[in-house]
N, C-alpha and C positions, 0 to 999 in steps of 0.2 A: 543807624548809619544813613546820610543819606543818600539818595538815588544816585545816579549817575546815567544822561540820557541824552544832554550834547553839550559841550563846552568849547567857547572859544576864547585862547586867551594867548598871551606874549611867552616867544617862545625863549627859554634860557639855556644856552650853549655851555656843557660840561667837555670838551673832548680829550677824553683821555681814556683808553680801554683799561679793562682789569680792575676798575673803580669797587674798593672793597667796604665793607660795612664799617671797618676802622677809620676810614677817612671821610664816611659820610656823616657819623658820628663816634667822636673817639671816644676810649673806653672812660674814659675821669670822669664823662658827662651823663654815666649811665646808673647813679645814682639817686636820680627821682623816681616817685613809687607810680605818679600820674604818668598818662599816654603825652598829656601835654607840655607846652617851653621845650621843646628840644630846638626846635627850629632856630633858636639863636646859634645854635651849636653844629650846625651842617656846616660839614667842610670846613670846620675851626682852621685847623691845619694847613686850609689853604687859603682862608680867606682871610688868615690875622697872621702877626710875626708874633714870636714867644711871648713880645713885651706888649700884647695887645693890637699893636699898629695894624690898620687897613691895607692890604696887599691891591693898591689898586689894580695891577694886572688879571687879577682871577677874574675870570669872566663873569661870574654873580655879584661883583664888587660892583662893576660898572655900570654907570648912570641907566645906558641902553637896557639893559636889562631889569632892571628893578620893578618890582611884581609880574616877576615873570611865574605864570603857572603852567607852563608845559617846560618837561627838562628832554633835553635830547644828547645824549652819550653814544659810546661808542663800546665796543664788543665786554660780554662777562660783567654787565653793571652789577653790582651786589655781590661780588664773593667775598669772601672770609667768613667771619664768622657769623654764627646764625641769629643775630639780635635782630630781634622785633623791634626795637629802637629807632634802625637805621629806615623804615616806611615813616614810623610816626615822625620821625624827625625831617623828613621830605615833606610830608602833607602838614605837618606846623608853619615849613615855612612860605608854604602857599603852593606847593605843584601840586596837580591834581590828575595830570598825565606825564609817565613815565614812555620816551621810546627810543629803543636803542634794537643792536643787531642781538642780540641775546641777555639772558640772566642768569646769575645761581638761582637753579632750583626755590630755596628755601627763600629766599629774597622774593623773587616772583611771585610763590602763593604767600607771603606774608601781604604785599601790595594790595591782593584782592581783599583780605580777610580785613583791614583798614582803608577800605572805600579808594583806592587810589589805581588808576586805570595803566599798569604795563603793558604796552604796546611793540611787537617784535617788528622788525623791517628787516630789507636785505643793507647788505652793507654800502651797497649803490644808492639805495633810497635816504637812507644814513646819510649820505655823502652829501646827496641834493638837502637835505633838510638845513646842513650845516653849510652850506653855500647861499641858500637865500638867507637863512638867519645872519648871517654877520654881513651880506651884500645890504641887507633892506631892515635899515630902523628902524625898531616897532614890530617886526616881522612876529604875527601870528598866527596859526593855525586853529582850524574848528575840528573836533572831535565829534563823530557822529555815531555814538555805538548803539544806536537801532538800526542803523546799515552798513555799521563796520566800515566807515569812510573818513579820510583824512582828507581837509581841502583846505585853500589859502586864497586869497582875494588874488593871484594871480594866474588863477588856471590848474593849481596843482591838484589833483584828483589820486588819490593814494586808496585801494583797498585793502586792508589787514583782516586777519583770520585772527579766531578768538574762540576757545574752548565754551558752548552752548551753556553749560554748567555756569562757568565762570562771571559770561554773560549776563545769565539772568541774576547773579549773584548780585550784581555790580547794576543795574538795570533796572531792582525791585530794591533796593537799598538795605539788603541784606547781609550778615556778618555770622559768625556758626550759630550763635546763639539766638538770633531771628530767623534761621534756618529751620532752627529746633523747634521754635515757641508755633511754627506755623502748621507743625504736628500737636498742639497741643491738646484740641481735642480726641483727639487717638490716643494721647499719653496719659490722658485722666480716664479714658475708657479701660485701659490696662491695668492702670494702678485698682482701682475699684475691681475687676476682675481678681486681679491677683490678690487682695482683701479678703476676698469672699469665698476664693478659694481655701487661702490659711485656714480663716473662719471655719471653713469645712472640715477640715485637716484635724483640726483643735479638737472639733464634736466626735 
């Protein structure tokens, strides 16, 4: 996975609270076995009519926005149900920070465990983020998570808290399974222990 240590990029406006994992990818599209191509599929529902057609109103449709990698929403992003889908399919289609006033649970640690940075705010900071972004074309913010700082070329200085753990998770470019392997020498020192014990057992 890789690291995660400052990013700055174009910020894409979602607002709408209650934002559930069905709408971020719906359930038809959760039949590939890869983590990747979902990202065609975010927000289908909002982003296409039945017959395919482009919904130019949804704010990811339009011009200003396009590759945009930071997403900014609005309260409970991620509820419903618990698919690990709905990160990959966010970080396919190019975000690589998530920040709204809260998440589901299961949503939030799924974002860390695929390299993707959710970032909590209060509702007020929320408010400001979505006032420059549609005031200022292009509007993007820098991500600074060696000092837990959010800043923008206009003066905005934003500090976010962020669980130390999680932190270095996301910092060391880390997922459970490089979590694990960084025990690894410990874990073949046990295995051989416990060998040699059977071994013993057997005699």
């Amino acid at each position: 996975m890789e690291a995660f240590i400052k990013h700055t990029g174009l910020v894409g406006p979602v607002d709408r609270v209650n934002v559930d994992t069905d709408a971020i990818i719906p359930k038809q599209f959760l039949k590939r076995i890869e983590r990747t191509g979902f990202g065609q599929f975010l927000f289908f529902e909002w982003r296409f009519t039945p017959k395919g057609e482009v919904i130019p109103e949804f704010s990811l449709n339009q011009p200003r926005y396009q590759g945009a990698s930071v997403l900014i929403s609005r309260a409970n992003f991620g509820c419903g149900s618990s698919r690990e889908h709905a990160p990959w399919a966010i970080q396919d289609f190019g975000f690589k920070v998530v920040i709204a006033p809260s998440y589901a649970d299961i949503f939030y640690n799924n974002c860390f465990k695929n390299g993707i940075l959710p970032i909590k705010l209060s509702e007020e900071q929320v408010d400001e983020l979505f006032k420059r972004t549609t005031a200022t074309e292009g509007y993007k913010l820098t991500v600074d998570l060696e000092n837990n700082k959010l800043t923008d070329d206009q003066g905005l200085e934003i500090n976010f808290d962020l669980d130390e753990h999680r932190r270095q998770f996301l910092l060391q470019g880390l997922d459970d399974i490089g979590l694990t392997l960084m025990q690894e020498a410990k874990i073949t020192a046990y295995e051989k222990a416990h060998e040699a014990q059977l071994a013993t057992n057997k005699n």
